[in-house]
C-alpha distance (Angstrom), angle and dihedral (degrees) to the residues before:
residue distance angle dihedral
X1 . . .
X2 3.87 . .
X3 4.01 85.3 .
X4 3.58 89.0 64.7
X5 4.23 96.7 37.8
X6 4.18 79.5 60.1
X7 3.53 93.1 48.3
X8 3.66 91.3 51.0
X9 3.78 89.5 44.0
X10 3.75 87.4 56.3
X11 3.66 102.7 39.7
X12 4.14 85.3 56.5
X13 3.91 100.5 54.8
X14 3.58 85.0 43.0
X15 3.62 94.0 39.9
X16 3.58 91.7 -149.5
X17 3.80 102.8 173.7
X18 3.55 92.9 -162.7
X19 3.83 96.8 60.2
X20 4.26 88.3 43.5
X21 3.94 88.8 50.1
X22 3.77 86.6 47.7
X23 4.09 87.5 45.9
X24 3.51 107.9 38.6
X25 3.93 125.4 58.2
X26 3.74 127.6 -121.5
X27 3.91 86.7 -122.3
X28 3.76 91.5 51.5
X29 4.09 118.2 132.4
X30 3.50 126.5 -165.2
X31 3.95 134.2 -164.4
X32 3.77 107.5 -162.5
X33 3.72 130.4 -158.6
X34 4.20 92.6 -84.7
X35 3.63 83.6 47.0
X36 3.89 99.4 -111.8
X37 3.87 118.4 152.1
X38 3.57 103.6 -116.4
X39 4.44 125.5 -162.0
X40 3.63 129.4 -155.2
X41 3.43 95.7 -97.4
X42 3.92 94.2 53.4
X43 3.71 94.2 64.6
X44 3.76 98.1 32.1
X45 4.11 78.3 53.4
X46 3.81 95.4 49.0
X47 3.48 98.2 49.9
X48 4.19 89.2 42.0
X49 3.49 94.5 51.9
X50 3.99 96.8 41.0
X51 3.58 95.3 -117.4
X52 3.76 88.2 123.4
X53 3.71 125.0 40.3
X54 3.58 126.9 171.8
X55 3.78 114.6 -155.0
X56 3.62 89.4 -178.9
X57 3.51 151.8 -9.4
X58 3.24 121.2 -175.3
X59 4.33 135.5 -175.3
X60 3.47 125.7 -117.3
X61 3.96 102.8 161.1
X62 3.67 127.1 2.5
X63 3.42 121.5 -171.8
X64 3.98 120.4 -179.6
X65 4.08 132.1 -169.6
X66 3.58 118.6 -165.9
X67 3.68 119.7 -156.9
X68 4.00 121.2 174.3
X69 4.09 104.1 -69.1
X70 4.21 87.8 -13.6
X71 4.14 131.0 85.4
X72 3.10 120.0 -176.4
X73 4.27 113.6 -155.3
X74 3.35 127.3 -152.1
X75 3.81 116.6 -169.9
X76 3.62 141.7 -177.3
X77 3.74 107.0 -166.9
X78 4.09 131.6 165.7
X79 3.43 101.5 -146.3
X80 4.62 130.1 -172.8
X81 3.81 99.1 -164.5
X82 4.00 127.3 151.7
X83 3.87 118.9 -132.5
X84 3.59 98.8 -169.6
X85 3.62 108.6 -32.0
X86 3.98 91.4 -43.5
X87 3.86 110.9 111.3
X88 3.37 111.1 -135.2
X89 4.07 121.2 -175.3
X90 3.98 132.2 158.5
X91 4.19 132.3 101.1
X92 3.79 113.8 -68.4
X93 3.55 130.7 -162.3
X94 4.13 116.5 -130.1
X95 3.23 118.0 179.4
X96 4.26 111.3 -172.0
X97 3.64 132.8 -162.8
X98 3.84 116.7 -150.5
X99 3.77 128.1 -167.8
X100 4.08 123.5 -173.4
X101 3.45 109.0 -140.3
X102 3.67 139.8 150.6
X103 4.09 86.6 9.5
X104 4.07 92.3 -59.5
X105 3.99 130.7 85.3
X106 3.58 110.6 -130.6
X107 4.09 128.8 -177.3
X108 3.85 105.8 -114.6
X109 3.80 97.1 177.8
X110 3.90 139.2 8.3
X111 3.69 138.6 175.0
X112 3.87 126.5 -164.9
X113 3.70 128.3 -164.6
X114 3.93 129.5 166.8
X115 3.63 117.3 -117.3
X116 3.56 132.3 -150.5
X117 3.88 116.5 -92.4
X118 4.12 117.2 -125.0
């Protein structure tokens, strides 16, 4: 599973759609940090259209549970990304649900949240 967290991790600074299509199911929701319900085609669309740009993300903890066909991720990451032309940079929580199915692992559901720096 942490093969596929880094290819994630790449595909998003590089926001290489392709790669985050291949990644990320059709079905797949997403809570971000304001709280907003966010589809498959909203992200692929941000990081098409430029609106979001992630200069880095980096890990600081990773924690993984496997279950059967499902992992569940849960990351610490401090990220510099651009939404718009706002800079936005502190450590974010993800936590990503992954589901095996038809011989891939795709994310199915996320939620991010900023978290308090020490």
């Amino acid at each position: 599973m942490q093969q596929h967290e880094e290819r994630l991790r790449l595909a998003m600074i590089q926001s290489n759609v392709a790669m985050l299509d291949a990644l990320v199911s059709d079905d797949v929701i997403v809570t971000d940090p304001a709280g907003y319900l966010l589809t498959k085609a909203d992200d692929l669309a941000a990081h098409q259209s430029g609106q979001l740009r992630i200069e880095s993300i980096t890990p600081q903890e990773v924690k993984i549970k496997v279950l059967l066909e499902t992992a569940i991720v849960f990351a610490l990451m401090k990220l510099k990304v651009w939404v718009a032309e706002v800079a936005i940079e502190g450590l974010f929580r993800y936590t990503r649900v992954w589901h095996y199915s038809e011989n891939r692992w795709q994310i199915v559901a996320a939620h991010i949240s900023q978290a308090e720096e020490n």
